[in-house]
C-alpha positions as CSV (number, residue, x, y, z in Angstrom):
1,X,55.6,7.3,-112.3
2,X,58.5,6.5,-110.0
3,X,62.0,7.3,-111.5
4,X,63.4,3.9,-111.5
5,X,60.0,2.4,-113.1
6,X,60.5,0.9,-116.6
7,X,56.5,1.9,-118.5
8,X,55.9,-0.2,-121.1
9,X,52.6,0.2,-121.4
10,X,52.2,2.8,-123.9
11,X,49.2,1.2,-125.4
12,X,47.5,1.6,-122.6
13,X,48.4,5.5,-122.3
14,X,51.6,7.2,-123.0
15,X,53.2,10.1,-121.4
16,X,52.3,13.8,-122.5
17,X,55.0,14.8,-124.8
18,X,56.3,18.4,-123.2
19,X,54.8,20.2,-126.9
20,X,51.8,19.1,-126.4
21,X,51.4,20.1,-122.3
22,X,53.0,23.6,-123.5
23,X,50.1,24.1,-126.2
24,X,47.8,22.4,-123.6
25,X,48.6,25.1,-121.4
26,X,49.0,27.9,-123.5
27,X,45.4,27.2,-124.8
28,X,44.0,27.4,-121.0
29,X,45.8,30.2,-120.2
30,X,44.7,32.7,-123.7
31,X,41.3,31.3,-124.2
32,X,39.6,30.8,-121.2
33,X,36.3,31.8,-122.3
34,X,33.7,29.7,-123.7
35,X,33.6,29.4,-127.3
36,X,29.9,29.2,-128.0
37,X,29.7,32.8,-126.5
38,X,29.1,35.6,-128.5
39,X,32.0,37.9,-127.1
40,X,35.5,38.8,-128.2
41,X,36.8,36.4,-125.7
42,X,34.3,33.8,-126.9
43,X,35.5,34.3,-130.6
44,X,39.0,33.8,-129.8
45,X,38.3,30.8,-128.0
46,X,36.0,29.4,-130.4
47,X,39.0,30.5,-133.2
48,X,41.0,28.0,-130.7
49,X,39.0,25.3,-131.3
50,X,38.4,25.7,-135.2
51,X,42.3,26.0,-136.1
52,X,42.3,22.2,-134.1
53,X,39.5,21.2,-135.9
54,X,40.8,22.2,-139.1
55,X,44.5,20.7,-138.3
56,X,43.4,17.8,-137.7
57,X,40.9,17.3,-140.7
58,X,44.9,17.9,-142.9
59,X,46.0,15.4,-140.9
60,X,43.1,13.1,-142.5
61,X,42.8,14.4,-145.3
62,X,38.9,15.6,-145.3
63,X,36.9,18.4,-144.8
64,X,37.0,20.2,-141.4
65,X,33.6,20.2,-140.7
66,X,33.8,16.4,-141.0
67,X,35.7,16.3,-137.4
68,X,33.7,16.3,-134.2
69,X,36.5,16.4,-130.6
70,X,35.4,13.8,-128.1
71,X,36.6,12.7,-124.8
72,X,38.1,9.8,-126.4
73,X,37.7,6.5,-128.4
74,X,35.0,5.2,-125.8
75,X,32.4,7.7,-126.4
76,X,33.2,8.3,-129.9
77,X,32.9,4.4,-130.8
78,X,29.3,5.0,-128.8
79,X,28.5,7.9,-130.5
80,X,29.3,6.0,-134.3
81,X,28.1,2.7,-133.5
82,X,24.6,3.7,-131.8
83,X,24.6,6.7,-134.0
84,X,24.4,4.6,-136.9
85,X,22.7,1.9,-135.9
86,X,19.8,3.9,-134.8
87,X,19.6,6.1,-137.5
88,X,19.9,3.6,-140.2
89,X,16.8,1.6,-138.5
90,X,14.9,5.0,-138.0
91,X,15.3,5.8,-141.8
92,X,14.5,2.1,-142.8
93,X,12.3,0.9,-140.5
94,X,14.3,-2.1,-139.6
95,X,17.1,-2.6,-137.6
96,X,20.8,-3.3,-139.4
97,X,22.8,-6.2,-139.1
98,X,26.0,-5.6,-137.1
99,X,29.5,-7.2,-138.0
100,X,32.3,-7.1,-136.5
101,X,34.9,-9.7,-134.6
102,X,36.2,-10.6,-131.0
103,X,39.3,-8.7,-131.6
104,X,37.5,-5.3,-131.1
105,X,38.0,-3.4,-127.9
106,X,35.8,-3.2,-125.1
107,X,34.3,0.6,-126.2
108,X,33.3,-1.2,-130.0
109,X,32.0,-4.5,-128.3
110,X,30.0,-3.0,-125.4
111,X,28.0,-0.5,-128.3
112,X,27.6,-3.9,-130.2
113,X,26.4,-5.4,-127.4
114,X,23.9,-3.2,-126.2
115,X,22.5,-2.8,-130.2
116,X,22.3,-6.5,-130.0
117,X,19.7,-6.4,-127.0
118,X,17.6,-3.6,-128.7
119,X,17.4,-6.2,-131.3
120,X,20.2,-5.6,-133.7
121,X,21.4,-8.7,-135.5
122,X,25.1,-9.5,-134.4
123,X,27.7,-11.3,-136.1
124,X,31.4,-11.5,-134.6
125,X,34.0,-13.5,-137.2
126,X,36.7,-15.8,-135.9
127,X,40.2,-14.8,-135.2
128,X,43.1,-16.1,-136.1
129,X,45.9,-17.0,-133.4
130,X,47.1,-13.8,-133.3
131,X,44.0,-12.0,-133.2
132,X,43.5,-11.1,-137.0
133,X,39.7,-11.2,-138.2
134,X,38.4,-13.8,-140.5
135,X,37.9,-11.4,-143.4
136,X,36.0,-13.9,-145.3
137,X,33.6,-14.4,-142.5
138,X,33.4,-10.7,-142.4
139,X,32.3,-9.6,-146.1
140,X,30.1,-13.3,-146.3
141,X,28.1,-11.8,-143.5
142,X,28.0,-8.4,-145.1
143,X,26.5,-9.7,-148.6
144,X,24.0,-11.7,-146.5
145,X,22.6,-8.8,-144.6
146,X,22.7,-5.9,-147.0
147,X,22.6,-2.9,-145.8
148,X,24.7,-3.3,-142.3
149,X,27.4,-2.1,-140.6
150,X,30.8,-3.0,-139.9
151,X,32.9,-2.1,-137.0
152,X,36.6,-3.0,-137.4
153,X,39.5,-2.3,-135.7
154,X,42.9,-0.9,-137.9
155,X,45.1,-2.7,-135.1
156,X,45.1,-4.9,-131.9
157,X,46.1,-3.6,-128.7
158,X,47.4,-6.6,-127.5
159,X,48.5,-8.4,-130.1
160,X,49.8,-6.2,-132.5
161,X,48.0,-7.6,-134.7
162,X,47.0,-5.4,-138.0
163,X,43.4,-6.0,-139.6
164,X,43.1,-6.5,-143.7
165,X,40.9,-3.3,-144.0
166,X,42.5,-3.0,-147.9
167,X,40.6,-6.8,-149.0
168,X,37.1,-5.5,-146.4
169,X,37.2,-2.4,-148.5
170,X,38.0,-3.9,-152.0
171,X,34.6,-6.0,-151.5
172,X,32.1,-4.1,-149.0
173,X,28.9,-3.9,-150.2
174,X,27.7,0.2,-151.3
175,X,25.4,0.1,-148.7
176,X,27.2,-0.8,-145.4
177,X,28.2,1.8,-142.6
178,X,32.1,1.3,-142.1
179,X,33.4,2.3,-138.6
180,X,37.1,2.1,-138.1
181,X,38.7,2.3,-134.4
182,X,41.7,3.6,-136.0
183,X,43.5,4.7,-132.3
184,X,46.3,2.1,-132.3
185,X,47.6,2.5,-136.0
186,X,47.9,6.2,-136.0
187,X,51.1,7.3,-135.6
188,X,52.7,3.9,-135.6
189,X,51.5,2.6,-139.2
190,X,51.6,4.2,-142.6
191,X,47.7,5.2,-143.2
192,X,46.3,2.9,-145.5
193,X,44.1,4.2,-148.3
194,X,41.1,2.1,-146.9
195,X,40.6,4.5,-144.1
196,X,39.6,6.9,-146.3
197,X,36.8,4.5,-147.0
198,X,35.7,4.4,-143.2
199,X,32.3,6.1,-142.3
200,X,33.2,7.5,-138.9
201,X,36.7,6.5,-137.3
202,X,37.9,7.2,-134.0
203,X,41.8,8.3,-132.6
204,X,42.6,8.7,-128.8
205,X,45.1,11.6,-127.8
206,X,46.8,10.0,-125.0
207,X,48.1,7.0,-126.8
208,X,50.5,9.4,-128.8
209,X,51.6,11.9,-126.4
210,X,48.1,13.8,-125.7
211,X,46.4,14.8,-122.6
212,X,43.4,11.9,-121.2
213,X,40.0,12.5,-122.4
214,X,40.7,13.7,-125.4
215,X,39.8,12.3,-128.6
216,X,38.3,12.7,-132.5
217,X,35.4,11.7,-134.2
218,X,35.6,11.8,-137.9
219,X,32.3,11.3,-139.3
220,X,31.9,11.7,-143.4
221,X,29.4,14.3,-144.8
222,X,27.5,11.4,-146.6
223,X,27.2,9.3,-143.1
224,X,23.9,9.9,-141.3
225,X,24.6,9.8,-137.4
226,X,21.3,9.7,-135.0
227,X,22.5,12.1,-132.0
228,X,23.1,10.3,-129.2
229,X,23.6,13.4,-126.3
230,X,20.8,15.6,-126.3
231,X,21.6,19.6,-125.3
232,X,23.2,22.2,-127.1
233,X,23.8,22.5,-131.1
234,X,27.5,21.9,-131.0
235,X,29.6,20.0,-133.9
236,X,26.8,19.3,-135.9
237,X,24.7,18.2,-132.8
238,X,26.7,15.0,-133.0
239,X,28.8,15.9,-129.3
240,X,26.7,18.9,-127.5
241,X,28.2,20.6,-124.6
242,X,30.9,23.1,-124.1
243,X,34.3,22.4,-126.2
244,X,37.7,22.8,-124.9
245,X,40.0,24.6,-126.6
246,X,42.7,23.3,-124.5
247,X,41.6,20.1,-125.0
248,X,41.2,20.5,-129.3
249,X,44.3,22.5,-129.3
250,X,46.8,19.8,-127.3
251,X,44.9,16.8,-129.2
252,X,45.7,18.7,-132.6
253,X,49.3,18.9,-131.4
254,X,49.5,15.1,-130.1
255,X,48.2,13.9,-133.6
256,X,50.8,16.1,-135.5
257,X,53.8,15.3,-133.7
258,X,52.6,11.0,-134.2
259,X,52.1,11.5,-137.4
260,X,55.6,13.8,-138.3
261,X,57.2,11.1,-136.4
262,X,55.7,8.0,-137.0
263,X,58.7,6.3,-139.0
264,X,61.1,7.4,-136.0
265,X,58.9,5.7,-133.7
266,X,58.3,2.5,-135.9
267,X,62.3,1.9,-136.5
268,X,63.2,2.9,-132.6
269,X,60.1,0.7,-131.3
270,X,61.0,-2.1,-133.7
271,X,64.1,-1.9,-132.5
272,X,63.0,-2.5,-128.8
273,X,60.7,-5.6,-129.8
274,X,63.4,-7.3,-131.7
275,X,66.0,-7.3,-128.6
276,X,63.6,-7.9,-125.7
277,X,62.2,-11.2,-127.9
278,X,65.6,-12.3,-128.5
279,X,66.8,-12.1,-124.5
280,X,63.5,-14.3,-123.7
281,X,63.3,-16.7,-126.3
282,X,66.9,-17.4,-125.1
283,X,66.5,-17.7,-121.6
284,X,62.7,-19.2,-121.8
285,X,62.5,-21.2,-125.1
286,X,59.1,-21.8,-124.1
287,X,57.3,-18.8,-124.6
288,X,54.5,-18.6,-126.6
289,X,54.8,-15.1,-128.9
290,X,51.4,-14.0,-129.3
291,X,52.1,-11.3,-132.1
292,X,52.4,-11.5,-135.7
293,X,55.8,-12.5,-137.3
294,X,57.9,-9.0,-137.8
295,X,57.7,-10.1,-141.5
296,X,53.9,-9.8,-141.2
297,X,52.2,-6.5,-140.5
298,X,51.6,-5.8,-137.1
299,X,52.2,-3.0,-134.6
300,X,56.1,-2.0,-133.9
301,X,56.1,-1.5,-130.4
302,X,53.4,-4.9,-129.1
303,X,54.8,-7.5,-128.0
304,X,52.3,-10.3,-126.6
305,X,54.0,-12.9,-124.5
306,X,52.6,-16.0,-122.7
307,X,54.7,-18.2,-120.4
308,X,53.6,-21.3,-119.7
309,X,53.1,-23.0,-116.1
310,X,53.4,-19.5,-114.8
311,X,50.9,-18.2,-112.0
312,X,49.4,-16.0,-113.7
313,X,47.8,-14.1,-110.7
314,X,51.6,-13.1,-109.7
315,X,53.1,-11.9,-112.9
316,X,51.9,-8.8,-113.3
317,X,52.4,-8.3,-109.5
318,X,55.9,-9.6,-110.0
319,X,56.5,-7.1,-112.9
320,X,55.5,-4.4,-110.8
321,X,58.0,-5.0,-108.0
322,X,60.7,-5.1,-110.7
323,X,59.9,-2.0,-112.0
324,X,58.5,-3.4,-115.2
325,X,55.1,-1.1,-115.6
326,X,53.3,-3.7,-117.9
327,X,49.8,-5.3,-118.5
328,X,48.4,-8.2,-119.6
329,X,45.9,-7.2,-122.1
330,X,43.3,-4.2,-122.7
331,X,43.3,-1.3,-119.6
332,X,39.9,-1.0,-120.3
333,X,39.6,-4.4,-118.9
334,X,42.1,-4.8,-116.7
335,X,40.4,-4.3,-113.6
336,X,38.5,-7.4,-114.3
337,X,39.5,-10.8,-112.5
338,X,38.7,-12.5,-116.2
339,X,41.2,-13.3,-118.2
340,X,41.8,-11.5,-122.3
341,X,38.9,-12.0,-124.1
342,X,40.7,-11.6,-127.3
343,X,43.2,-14.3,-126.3
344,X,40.9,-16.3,-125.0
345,X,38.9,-15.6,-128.8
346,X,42.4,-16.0,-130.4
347,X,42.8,-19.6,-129.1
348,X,44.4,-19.4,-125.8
349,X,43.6,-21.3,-122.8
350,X,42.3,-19.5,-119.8
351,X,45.6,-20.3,-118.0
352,X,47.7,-19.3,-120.7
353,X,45.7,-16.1,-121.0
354,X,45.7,-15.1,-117.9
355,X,50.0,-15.9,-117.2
356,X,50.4,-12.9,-120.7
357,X,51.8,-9.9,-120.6
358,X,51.2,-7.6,-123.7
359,X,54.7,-5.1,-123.7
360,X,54.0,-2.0,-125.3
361,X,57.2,0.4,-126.4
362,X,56.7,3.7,-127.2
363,X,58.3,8.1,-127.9
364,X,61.9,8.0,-126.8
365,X,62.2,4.7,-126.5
366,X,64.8,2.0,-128.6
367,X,67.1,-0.7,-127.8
368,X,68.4,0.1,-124.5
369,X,64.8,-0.3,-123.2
370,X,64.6,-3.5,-124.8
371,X,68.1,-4.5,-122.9
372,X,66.8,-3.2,-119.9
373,X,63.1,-5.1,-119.9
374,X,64.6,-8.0,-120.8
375,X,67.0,-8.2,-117.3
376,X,64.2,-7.1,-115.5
377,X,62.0,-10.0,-117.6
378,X,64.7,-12.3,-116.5
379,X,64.5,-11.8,-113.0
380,X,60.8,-11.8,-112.5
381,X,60.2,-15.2,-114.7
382,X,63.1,-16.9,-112.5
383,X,61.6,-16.3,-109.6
384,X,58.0,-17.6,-111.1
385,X,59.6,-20.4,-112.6
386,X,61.1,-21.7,-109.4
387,X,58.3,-21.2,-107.4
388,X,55.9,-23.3,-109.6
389,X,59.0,-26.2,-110.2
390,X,60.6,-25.7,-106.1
């Protein structure tokens, strides 16, 4: 990125922490071989892959065999969601309710979606203005339709916003599936005990430092998984095809160092928030703060903002020119002309929606960053403002 661009977008991706591209590396360069292979240099690589596997089962406290590597939280939300859908109605001979809510991201909803037109019940709960689930909605649903699954999300990616997993757990019926996209809570939030309760969860490497297309799967022994990927019989058949131990060893390393640091980057991030919100709400009293209340849980480092009578179509354009590398909701969705889908779920207009930008803090970053956005913040809604009120 250029050197005298601001990136706040760390939700979106964050930059490889030097540890983890020097593991990265180190992996590619001692275990080249492929680990299914029967040879000395296919042992060591495979012996690559398992020490991952096995560090990052400590980090989540479970059994090692329980951990499947991915290419990320898109196709491991497909791999759970149709996984489980599919087997559950194979083994019962009916298809399973699905519940879940308009705050998911696109990889959860699109699965959803897709079980919904292979005739899949599905049932998405209200949110609330800051994009927190109807929890009620959530476990009334679930008694109703015994026997179903539910996808929920441990945090918002635009919003902040953290979901209530502790009161969905407390009441979930014996007999659901519980799928957790835990990728923007790790490393940020203390792990709550509920996750232990999750069926399969997902985490994404590059939001904490890894390398792209790398990701985990944790499914529990007692979860039954219908193989999506036909091929080889690798991780339990769950994910066949060659694994990287590279890619294992560098994700391993990206999920350590979150976790070792996660109150660091919660206080410094915090820290970021708090200054940049202060700057605006002084200079533009009219903003409209998206996110949680800091004395509510949320995220540390997500800030949603929306700016009223702004163009939309120029703000993030604006941003850009002012070296303020931001976005205004998902990047899985950003390439679409629509507006946020969860803001739009949360309550938002489709002109408010659309003139957000979701700021997203993140390693070795603290208060001077916060400064610093908020000048070049100042700048870029001037300029907007004047145009739209000559």
């Amino acid at each position: 990125m250029p050197s005298d661009s601001l990136y706040l977008d760390f939700n979106s991706g964050a930059p490889m922490r030097p540890e983890v591209l020097e593991v990265w590396v180190r992996a590619a360069r001692d275990a080249p071989a492929n680990p299914a292979s029967l040879h000395r240099p296919g042992r060591r690589a495979q012996a690559v892959v398992e020490e991952a596997r096995s560090r990052v089962a400590e980090l989540l406290r479970c059994p090692a065999r329980e951990i499947v590597f991915t290419s990320g939280a898109t196709e491991g939300n497909n791999l759970a969601l149709l996984g489980a859908a599919r087997g559950r109605a194979r083994l019962r001979g009916a298809p399973p309710a699905l519940m879940s809510s308009r705050a998911e991201h696109p990889s959860v909803l699109g699965p959803l979606r897709s079980l919904q037109q292979e005739g899949h019940a599905l049932v998405l709960a209200p949110l609330d203005r800051s994009a927190r689930a109807d929890t009620r909605a959530l476990l009334d649903a679930l008694h109703e339709r015994r026997g179903g699954i539910l996808a929920c999300q441990w945090a918002n990616n635009e919003t902040g916003a953290v979901q209530d997993l502790e009161a969905l757990v407390a009441d979930l019926p014996a007999d659901t599936h519980f799928h957790c996209d835990a990728v923007q809570g790790f490393g940020k939030l203390p792990p709550p005990a509920a996750l232990s309760a999750a069926h399969t969860l997902v985490l994404s490497a590059h939001k904490l430092g890894g390398p792209k297309g790398t990701g985990v799967l944790r499914v529990r022994e007692d979860a039954f998984l219908e193989p999506v990927l036909s091929g080889g019989g690798q991780q339990r058949n769950l994910r066949p095809g060659t694994e990287s131990p590279a890619a294992a060893a560098a994700c391993a390393e990206a999920l350590a160092l979150a976790l070792r640091a996660q109150d660091a980057f919660a206080r410094h991030t915090a820290a970021a928030c708090r200054r940049l919100l202060q700057h605006v709400r002084e200079d533009f009293p009219l903003v409209q703060v998206n996110s949680p209340d800091e004395t509510e849980p949320r995220l540390p480092n997500t800030l949603s903002l929306s700016f009223p009578g702004v163009d939309g179509r120029a703000l993030l354009l604006a941003c850009d020119a002012e070296g303020l590398a931001l976005s205004s909701g998902s990047a899985c969705a950003s390439g679409a002309a629509q507006p946020s889908a969860v803001l739009r779920a949360a309550g938002l207009s489709e002109e408010l929606a659309r003139a957000t930008l979701r700021v997203s803090f993140g390693w070795g970053q603290s208060e001077e960053e916060g400064e610093l956005a908020a000048a070049r913040l100042r700048v870029v809604l001037r300029r907007l403002y004047q145009l739209a009120d000559p």
